[in-house]
C-alpha positions in Angstrom: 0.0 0.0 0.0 1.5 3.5 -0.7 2.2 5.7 2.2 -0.9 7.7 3.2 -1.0 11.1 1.7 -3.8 13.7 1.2 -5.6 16.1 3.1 -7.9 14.7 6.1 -10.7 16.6 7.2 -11.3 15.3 11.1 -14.6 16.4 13.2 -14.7 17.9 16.6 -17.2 16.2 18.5 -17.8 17.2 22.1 -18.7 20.9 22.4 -21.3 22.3 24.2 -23.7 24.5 23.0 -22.4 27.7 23.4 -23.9 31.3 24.5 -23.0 35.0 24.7 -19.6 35.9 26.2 -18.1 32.2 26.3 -14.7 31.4 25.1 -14.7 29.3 22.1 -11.1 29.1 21.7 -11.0 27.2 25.4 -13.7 25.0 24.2 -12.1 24.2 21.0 -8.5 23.3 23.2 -10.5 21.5 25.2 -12.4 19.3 22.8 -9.3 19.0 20.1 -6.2 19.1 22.0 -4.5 17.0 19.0 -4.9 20.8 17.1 -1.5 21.2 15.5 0.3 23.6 13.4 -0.7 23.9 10.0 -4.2 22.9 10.8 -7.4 25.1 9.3 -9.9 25.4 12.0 -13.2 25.6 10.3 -16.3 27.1 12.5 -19.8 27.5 12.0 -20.7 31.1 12.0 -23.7 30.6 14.1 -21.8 29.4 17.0 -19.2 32.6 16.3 -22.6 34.5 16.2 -23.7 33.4 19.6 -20.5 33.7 21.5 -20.7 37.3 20.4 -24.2 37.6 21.0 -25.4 38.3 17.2 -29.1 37.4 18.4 -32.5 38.3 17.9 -34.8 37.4 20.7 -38.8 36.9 20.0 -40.7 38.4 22.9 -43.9 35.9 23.7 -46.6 37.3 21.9 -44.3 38.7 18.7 -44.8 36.9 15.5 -42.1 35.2 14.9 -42.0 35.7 10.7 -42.4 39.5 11.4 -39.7 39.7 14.2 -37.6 38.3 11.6 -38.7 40.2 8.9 -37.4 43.4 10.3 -34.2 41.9 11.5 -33.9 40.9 7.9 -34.4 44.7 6.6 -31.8 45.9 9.1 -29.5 43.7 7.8 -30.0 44.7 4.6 -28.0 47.2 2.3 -29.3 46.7 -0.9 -32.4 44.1 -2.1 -31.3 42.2 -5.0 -34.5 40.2 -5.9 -37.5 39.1 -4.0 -40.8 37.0 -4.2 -43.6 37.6 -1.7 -41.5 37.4 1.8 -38.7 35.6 0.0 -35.3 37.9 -0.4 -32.0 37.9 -1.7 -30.2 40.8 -0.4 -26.9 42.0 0.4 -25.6 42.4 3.6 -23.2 45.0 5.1 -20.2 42.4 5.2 -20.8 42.8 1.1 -22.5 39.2 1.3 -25.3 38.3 -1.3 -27.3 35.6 0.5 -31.1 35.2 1.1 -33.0 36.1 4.4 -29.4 38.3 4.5 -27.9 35.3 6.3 -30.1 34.8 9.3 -31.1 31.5 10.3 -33.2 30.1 12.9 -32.2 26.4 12.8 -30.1 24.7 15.4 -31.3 27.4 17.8 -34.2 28.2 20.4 -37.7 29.2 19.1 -37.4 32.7 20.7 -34.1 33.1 19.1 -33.0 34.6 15.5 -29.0 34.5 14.8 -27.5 37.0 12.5 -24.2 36.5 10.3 -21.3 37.9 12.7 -20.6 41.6 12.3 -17.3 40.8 10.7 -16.4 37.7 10.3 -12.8 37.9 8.9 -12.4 39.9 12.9 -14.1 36.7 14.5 -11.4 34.6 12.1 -8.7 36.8 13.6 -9.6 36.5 17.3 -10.4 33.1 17.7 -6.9 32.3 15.8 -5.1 34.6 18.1 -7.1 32.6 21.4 -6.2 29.2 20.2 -2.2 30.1 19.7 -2.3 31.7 23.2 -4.2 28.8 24.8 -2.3 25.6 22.9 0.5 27.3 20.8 -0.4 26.2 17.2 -0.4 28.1 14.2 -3.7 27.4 12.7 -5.7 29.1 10.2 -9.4 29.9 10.9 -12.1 29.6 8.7 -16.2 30.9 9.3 -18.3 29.0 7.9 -22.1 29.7 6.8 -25.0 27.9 4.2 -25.6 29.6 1.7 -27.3 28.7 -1.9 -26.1 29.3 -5.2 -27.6 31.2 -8.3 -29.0 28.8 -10.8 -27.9 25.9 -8.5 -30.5 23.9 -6.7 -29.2 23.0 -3.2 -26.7 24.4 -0.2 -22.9 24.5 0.3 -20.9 26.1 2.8 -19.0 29.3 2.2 -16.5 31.6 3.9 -18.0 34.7 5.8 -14.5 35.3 7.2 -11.0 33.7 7.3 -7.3 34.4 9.2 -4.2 33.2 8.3 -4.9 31.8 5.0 -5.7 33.1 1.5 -8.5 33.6 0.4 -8.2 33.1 -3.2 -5.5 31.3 -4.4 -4.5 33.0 -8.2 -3.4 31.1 -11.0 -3.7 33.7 -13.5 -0.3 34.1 -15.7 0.7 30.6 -15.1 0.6 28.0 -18.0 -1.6 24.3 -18.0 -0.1 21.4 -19.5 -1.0 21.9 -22.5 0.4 25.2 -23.0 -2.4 27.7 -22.1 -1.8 30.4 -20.3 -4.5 31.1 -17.9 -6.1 34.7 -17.9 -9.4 34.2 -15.0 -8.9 31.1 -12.9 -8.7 31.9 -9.3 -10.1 29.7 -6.9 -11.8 30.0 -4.1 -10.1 28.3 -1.8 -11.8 29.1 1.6 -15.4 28.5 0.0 -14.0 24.7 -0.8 -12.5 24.1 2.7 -16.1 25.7 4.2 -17.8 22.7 2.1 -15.5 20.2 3.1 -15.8 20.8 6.3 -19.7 20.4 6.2 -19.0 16.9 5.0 -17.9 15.8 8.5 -19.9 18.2 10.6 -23.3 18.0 8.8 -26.8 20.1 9.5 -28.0 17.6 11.7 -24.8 16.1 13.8 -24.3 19.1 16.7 -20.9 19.4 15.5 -20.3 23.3 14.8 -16.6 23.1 13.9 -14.3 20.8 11.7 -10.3 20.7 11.2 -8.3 20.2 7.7 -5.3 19.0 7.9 -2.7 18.5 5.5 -3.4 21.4 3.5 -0.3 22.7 1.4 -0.6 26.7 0.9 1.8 29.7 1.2 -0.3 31.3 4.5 0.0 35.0 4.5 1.7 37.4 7.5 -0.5 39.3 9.9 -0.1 42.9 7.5 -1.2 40.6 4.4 -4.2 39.2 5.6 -7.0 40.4 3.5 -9.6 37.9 5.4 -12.2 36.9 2.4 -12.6 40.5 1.4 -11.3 39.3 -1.9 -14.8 36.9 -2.5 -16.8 40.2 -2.7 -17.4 41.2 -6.5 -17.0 45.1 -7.1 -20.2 46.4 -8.5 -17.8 47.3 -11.3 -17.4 43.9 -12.1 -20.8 42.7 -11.5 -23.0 41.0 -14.7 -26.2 41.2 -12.4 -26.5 44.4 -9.8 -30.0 44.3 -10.6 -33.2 42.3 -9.9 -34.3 40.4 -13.4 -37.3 42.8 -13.0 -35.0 45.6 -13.4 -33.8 44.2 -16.9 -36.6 42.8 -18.6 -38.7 45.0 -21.5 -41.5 46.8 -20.2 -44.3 48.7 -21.4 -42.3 51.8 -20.0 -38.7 52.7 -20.3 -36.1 51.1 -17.8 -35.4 54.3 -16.0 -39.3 54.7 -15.0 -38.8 51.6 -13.0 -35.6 52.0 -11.1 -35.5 53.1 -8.2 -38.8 51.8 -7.9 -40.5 54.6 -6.5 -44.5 53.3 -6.7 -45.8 53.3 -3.4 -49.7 52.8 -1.5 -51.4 54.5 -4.9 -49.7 51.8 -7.3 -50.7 49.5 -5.4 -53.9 50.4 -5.0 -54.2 51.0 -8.9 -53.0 47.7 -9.4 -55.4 45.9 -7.1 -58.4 47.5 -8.7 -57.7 47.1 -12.2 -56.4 43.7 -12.1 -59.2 42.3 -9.9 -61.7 44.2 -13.0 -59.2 43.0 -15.3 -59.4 39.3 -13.9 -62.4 38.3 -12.5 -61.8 34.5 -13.0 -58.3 34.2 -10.9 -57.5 35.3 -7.3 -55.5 38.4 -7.3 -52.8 38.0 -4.5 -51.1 41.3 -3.0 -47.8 40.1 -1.6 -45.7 43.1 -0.9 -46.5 47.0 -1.2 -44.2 50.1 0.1 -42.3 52.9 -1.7 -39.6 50.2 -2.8 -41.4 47.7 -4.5 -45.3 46.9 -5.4 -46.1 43.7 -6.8 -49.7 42.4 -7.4 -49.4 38.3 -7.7 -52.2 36.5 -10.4 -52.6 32.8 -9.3 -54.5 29.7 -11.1 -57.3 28.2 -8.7 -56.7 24.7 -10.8 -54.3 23.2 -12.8 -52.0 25.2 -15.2 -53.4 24.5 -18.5 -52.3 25.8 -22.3 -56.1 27.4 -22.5 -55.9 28.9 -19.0 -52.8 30.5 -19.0 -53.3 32.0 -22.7 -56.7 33.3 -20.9 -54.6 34.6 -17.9 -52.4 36.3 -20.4 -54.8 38.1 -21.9 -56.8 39.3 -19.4 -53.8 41.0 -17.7 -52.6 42.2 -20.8 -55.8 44.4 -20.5 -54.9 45.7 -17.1 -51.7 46.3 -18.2 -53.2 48.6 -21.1 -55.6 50.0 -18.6 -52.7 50.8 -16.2 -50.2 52.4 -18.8 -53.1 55.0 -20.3 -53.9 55.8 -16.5 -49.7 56.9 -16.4 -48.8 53.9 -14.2 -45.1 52.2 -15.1 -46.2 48.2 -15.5 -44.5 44.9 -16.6 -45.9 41.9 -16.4 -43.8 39.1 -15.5 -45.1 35.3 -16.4 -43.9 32.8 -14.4 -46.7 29.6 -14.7 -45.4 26.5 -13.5 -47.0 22.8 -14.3 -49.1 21.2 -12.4 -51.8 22.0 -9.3 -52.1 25.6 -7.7 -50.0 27.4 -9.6 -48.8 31.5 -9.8 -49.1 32.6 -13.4 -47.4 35.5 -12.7 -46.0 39.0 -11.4 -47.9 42.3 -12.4 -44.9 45.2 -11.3 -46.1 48.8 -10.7 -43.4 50.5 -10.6 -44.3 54.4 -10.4 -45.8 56.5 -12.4 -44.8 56.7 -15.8 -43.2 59.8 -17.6 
């Protein structure tokens, strides 16, 4: 057999569940002391969240969805798409991420826990803890779910990192075949975040994993960048937008960004399209001075004849709306098969 090579990803079983103000570095010491140099400790970000008391408490009495709809909001510096309460936004850390990263699994029903404040800091301090405590040199890796676009299913990613690159950059060097290569760089603390989650898992209590073997050049203290370096610049982004931004409408593109709308459009919308289409519920799910979406749903079966119906009837309340100076696009989005929405009807404002 040939000697034993690789990179071995190890759980660590054993750690309590943890609350605001507790040391997770001791913890960690305690439940891995076989942590040796080299190493890349990778944590869960909700248990960095709770040591540092990133929580949302629900009062008894509060609704629960609402609570977390506003701690949602706060996190929130820019909305990238949503439908009805679902959201993809961007966070302050420069995160893209639905529900803006806060989860409210693995955690008590009165309890909402937000991403960490700064992740690549959390990185930093509980790196600095465990070299005090056991004298390694490790690496330190956050850890959080997140989905991907055009990607069914969740992988962990990095929300913050210490003592190891971020990216590692292969553009300029040359494949075997004599390419030289102009893009690659890979994300290298996004893949040890999802091999982590191999051996801790959703369901298996254990919050933090450790890769060892790793080979990589780990950068000093002053060239740390943490995973700053994931975060496309807006200059570089294909898609700053919402696909409601960027599809034709009725109206030109600049009538419907930023959005402006508000209690009339929605009103407007509401009473046309319940004229317009007396055959299918009319579902309001979201009106403010952002955003005002009126949602058309089938009360059977998507069918060829129904949804041609459908399309027609709304493209009457979309004429209607337009000559009364409202911004409209109508979005279709019919799936097969049982209760089904046919689609979006956007008031965006009124039109110039």
């Amino acid at each position: 057999m040939p000697e034993e090579t690789g990179i071995r990803v190890l759980p660590v079983p054993g750690l309590p569940e943890f609350s605001p103000g507790e040391d997770l570095g001791a913890a960690l010491v305690s439940a891995a002391p076989w942590l040796a140099d080299g190493d890349v400790v990778v944590v869960t970000s909700k248990v960095v969240s709770k040591v540092e008391g990133r929580l949302v408490r629900v009062d008894p009495g509060d609704d629960r969805e609402a609570v977390r709809q506003r701690a949602i909001d706060d996190e929130t510096v820019r909305t990238v798409a949503r439908r009805g309460p679902l959201k993809i936004v961007q966070t302050p850390q420069g995160w893209v991420v639905a529900a803006a990263g806060i989860d409210a699994s693995n955690v008590a029903s009165d309890t909402l826990v937000l991403l960490p404040e700064d992740g690549d800091a959390s990185a930093r301090r509980l790196r600095a803890r465990l070299r005090e405590l056991a004298g390694v040199d490790v690496a330190v890796v956050v850890s959080d779910t997140f989905g991907r676009t055009w990607r069914e299913g969740l992988t962990d990613v990095a929300v913050g990192c210490a003592g190891i690159p971020a990216l590692t950059d292969h553009r300029g060097a040359v494949d075997g075949h004599g390419n030289r290569l102009e893009t690659t760089r890979v994300a290298l603390v996004d893949e040890l975040a999802a091999a982590a989650d191999l051996v801790k898992g959703k369901l298996a209590d254990i919050p933090v994993a450790v890769v060892r073997g790793l080979p990589v050049q780990r950068p000093g203290d002053d060239a740390d960048e943490g995973t700053r370096p994931l975060v496309r610049l807006p200059a570089d982004d294909l898609f700053p937008y919402g696909s409601r931004d960027l599809v034709g409408s009725r109206a030109p593109a600049a009538d419907l960004v930023p959005r402006p709308g508000g209690p009339a459009a929605v009103a407007a919308a509401l009473r046309v399209a319940s004229t317009a289409l007396p055959e299918f519920p009319v579902v309001l799910s979201h009106g403010s001075e952002d955003d005002d979406v009126v949602d058309v749903h089938l009360p059977d079966a998507v069918t060829t004849t129904s949804a041609i119906n459908a399309g027609a009837l709304v493209g009457a309340a979309l004429v209607q709306l337009h000559a009364e100076g409202w911004a409209t696009r109508w979005e279709p989005v019919a799936t097969a098969g049982g209760t089904s929405l046919v689609g979006r009807l956007w008031i965006g404002g009124a039109a110039s």
